[in-house]
N, C-alpha and C positions, 0 to 999 in steps of 0.2 A: 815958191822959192823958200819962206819964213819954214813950210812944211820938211824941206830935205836937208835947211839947214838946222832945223830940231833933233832930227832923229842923225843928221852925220854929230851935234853935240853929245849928243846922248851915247852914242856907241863911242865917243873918246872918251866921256868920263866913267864909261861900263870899263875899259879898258884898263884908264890906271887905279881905278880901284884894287885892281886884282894884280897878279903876279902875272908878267907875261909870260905867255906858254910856248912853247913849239909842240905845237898839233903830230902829232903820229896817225899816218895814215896804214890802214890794216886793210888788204885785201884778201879774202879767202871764200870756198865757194866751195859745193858738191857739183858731180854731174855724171849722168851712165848715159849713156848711146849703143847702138849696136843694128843687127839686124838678125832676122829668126825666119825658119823655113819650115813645112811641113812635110814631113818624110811622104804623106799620101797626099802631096801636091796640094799649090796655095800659100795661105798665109800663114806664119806661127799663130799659135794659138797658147793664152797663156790661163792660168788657170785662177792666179794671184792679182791679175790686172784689170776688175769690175768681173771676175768669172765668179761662178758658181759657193766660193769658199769661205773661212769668215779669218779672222785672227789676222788679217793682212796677206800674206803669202802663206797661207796653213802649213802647208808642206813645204815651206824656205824659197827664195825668192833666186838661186841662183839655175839660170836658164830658160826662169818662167818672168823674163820682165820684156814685156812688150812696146814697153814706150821710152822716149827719150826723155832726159828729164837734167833739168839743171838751177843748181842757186848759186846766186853773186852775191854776195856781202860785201858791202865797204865800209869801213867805221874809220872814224876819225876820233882819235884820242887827247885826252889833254887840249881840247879846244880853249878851256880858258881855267889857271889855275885861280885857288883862291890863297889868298900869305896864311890861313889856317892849313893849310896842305890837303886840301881835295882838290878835286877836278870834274870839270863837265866831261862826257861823251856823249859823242852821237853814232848811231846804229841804223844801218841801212839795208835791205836782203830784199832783190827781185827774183823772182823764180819764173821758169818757163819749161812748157812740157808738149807731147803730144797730146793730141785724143787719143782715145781708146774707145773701141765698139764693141762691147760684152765679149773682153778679152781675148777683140783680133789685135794684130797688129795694124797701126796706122798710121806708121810713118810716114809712107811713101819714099818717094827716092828723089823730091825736087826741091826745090830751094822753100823753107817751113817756114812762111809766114804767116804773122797773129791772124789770127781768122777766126768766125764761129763758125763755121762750117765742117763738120769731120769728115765728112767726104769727099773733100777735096785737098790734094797732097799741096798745091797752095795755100787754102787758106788751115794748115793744119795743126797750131801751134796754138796754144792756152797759155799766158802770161797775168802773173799776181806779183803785186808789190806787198811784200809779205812782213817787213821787219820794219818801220818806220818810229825809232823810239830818243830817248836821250835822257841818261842817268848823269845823277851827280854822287860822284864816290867819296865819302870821306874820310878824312883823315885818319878816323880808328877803325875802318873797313864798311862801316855802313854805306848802303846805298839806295837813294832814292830815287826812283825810274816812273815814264810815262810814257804813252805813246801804245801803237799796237806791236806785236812783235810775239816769235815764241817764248814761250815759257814755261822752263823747269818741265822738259818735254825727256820723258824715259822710254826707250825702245830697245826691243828683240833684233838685233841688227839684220841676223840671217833669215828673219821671217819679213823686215820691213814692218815691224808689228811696237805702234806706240802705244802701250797700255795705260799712258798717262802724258797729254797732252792739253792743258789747258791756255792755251794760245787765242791771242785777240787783242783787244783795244782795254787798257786797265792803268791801274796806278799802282803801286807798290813800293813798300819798303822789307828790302836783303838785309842779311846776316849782320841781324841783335842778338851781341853773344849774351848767352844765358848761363856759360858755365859749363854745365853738362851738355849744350848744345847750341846752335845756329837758329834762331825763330826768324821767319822768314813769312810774311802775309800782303797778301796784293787783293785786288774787289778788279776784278775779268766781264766785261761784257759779251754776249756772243747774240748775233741778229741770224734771223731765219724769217722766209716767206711762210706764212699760215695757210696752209690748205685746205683750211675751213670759209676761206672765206672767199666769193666774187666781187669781181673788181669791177665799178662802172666808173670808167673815168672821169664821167661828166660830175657826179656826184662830188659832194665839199671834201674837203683832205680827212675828215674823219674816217669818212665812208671809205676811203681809197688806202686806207691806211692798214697793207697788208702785211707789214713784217714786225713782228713780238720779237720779244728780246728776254734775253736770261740775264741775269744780276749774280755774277759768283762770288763767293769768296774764298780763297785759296791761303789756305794758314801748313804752312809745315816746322818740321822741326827736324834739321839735319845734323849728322856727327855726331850721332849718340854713341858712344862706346860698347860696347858688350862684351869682348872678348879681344884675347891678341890679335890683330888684324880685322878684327869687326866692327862694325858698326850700323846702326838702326839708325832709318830714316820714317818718320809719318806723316802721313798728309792727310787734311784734310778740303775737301771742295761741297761746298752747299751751295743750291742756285733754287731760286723761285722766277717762274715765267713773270713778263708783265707783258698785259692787254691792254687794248683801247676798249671803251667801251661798247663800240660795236662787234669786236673781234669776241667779248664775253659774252653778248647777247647770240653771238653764231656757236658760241662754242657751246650755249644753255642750249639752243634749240637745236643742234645738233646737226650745224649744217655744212654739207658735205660727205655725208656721212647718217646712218644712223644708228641710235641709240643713246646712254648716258653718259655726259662727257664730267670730268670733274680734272680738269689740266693745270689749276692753279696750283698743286702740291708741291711743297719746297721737299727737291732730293738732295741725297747726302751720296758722296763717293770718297770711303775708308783709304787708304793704302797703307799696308807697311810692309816696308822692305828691308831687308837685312842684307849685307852685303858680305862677304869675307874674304880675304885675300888669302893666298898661299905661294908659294914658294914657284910652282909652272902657273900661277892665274888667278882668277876671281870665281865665284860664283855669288850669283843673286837670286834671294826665295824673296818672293813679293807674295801677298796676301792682299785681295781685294775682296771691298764689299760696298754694293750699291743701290740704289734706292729709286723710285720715280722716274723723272726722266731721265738716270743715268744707268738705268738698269740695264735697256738692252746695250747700248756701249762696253757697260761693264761687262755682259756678260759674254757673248762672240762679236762687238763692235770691237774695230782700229779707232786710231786718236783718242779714246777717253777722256772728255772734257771741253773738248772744244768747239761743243754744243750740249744743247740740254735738248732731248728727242722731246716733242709732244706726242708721237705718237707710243705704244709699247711694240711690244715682243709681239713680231707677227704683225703688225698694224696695227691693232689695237688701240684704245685711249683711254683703258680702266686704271683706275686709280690699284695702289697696292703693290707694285711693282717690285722686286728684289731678286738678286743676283748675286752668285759668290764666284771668286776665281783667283787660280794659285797659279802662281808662273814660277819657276825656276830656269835656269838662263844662265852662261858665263862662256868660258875659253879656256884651252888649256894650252901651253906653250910650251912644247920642247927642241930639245936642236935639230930633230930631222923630222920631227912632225908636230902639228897641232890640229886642235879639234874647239871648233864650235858646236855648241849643244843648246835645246832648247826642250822646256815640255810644258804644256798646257793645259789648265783640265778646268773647265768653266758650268757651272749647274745654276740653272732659272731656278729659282726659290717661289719663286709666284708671278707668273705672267699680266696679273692684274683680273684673273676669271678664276682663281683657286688654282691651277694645275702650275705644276713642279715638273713634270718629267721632261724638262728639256738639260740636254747633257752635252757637252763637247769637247774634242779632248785633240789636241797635236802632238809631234815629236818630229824635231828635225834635229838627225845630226850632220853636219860637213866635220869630215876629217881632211888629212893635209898632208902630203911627203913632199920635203923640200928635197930636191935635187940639187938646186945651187941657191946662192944669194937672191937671184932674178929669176928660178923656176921651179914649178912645184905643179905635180897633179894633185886635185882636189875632186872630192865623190862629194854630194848633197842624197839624203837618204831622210821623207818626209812622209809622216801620215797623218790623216787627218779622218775624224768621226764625228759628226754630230746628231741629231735628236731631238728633234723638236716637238712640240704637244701639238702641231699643226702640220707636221709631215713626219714620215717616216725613217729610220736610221738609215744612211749612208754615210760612205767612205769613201778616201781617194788617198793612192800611193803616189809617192814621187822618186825614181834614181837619173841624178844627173850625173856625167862624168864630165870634167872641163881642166884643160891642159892651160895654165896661168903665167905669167911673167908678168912680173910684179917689181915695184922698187922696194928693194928689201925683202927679208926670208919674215919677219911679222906677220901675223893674222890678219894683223891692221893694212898692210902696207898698202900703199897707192901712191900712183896709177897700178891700174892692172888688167894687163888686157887676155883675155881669155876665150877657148874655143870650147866649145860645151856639144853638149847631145841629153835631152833627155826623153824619158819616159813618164807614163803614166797611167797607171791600171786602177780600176774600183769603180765604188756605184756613179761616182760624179765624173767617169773620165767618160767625155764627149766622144761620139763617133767619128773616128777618122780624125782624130785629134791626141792620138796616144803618142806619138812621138815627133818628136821637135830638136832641130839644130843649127846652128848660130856661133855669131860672134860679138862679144861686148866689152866694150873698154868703160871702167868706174874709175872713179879716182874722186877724192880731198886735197884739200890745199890750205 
């Protein structure tokens, strides 16, 4: 009893120390659903959803999304003010998805309960608590956050393609103006199971101690001015593995595997993006460069960041790793049409064995005619090439057409529900899997 009458003391005098607040509660969330058929009978088959492709949806993701997928966020604002004029918040985001079976569809058609099992339209739903954080905002705009949660996540919307994602469990302090800019640095953890190593249970917690961890540091500096409506943004992410000692002694004698491992190497991943506004839109030229184990990420991985690979390009675990990659990317907005556009062009610099010729390259465009407020046909028109020092060049096209009603004539606009058809020709279009058609409702809130 002394115990609950301590801590109800204690959150009276947390109480009137501060300024009392009225809490603001935010609720907002992503989600697409839909269903996909195979013109040569069967299931849709998508080529963006664990298929054959890299860059996220290579060829743009609209017609080729096979799973359902949805995020809740609720935050609660102004939980407690302080009489200097900051304020706590707290940040909440669960997510929930189907499976996907090397991009069938697997939804099913019965009631999607969590389950690990993908084959079965029961138990056929994946669920992660994904945003669990709480910053204190201060008075002259600084903020200081902890918890896991995304962060300062950049993406190709029409591809589904994050070029820069460094998300996870970290501490950080936001926007220290510096004048000419916004600095901005956080230290990002990210955990992964080691594939080097066998598990005996029985064995002490050293021995059993299979997941290494990466230690990031994430430093940018945003709002740089450069021109009329522009502005430069840079970042920088350095991460070094760390091992137990057991996990070092598997990774010296090279088990699992063989050959010479050297995985301790701290990598570096560059970005700078320049942004520019105009009069119908924006467009974004980003420049990337990446090192160790951010190279294959950097160079045809999605998420960039929110892992540090031990393995390389190809599989591989040579040390020396490097990647370069230019993305351009934006929208164009006019009154009876718009156009999203995207282009891609990614080259290995060194796979960790000396060889460079690995290349890969996208281009998707969706243009747009509005018909009214609430309707518009929309075409998606995607290609994708790559090149690797371990396989041979191929290709794959995409044309989707899809008849939309949307809230609002926006690029942006959502909800929006859409009937589609697409195709797909080249070296990576699967047999009896070239054409596909469906219906999908997305939408923000």
């Amino acid at each position: 009893m002394k115990k609950v009458s301590a801590i109800a003391a204690a959150i009276f005098s947390t109480l009137a120390v501060g300024t009392a607040a009225a809490a603001e509660a935010d609720f907002h969330g992503y989600m697409r659903a839909g269903f996909g058929a195979n013109a040569d009978g069967g299931s849709q088959y998508c080529y963006g959803n664990g298929g054959p492709t890299t860059f996220g949806h290579a060829v743009g993701r609209l017609g080729d999304e096979c799973d359902n997928y949805a995020e809740l966020a609720l935050n609660v604002n102004k939980v407690w003010e302080s009489s200097e004029g900051g304020s706590f918040n707290i940040h909440t985001l669960a997510a929930y998805g189907t499976y996907e079976d090397g991009g069938l569809d697997g939804r099913g058609n019965s009631f999607q309960a969590i389950g690990t099992d993908p084959d079965s339209p029961w138990n056929g739903e994946r669920a992660s608590f994904r945003e669990a954080w709480a910053d204190y905002t201060m008075a002259d705009g600084k903020r200081l956050w902890a918890g896991e949660r995304y962060y300062g996540r950049k993406d190709v919307h029409i591809m589904d393609f994050y070029y820069v994602n460094n998300s996870g469990a970290g501490i950080g302090l936001e926007n220290i103006d510096l004048g000419f800019a916004k600095f901005h640095m956080a230290a990002v953890q990210h955990k992964w199971k080691n594939p080097l190593l066998d598990v005996d249970k029985k064995t002490p917690l050293e021995g059993t101690q299979v997941y290494s961890t990466a230690n990031s540091i994430d430093l940018r500096l945003t709002g740089i001015e450069t021109n009329d409506k522009g502005s430069l943004e840079l970042l920088l992410l350095a991460a070094k593995p760390s091992h137990t000692d057991v996990q070092k002694n598997a990774i010296d004698n090279g088990i699992g595997n063989s050959g010479d491992y050297s995985l301790d190497k701290t990598g570096f991943f560059f970005t700078a993006e320049h942004t520019q506004g105009f009069d119908l839109g924006f467009n974004k030229a980003v420049l990337q460069y990446a090192t160790e184990g951010y190279a294959w990420a950097g160079f045809v991985g999605n998420h960039t960041g929110d892992s540090y690979n031990m393995g390389g390009p190809g599989g591989d675990n040579q040390e020396g790793r490097e990647s370069v990659r230019f993305i351009d990317w934006g929208v164009i907005e006019a009154d009876k049409w718009n156009l999203g556009y995207s282009f891609v062009y990614a080259q290995l610099l060194d796979d960790g064995n000396g060889n460079s010729d690995g290349k890969a390259l996208s281009v998707v465009l969706r243009p747009g005619y509005k018909w009214s407020e609430t309707m518009s046909t929309i075409v998606e028109m995607g290609y994708h090439q790559d090149e690797y020092p371990w396989a041979d060049k191929q290709d794959l096209t995409k044309f989707t057409i899809a008849q939309q009603w949307q809230a609002g004539s926006n690029f942006w606009a959502r909800p929006a529900i859409r009937v589609f058809a697409s195709s797909y020709s080249g070296d990576k279009a699967v047999d009896d899997n070239d054409l596909m058609f469906g219906a999908q409702v997305e939408a923000w809130w």
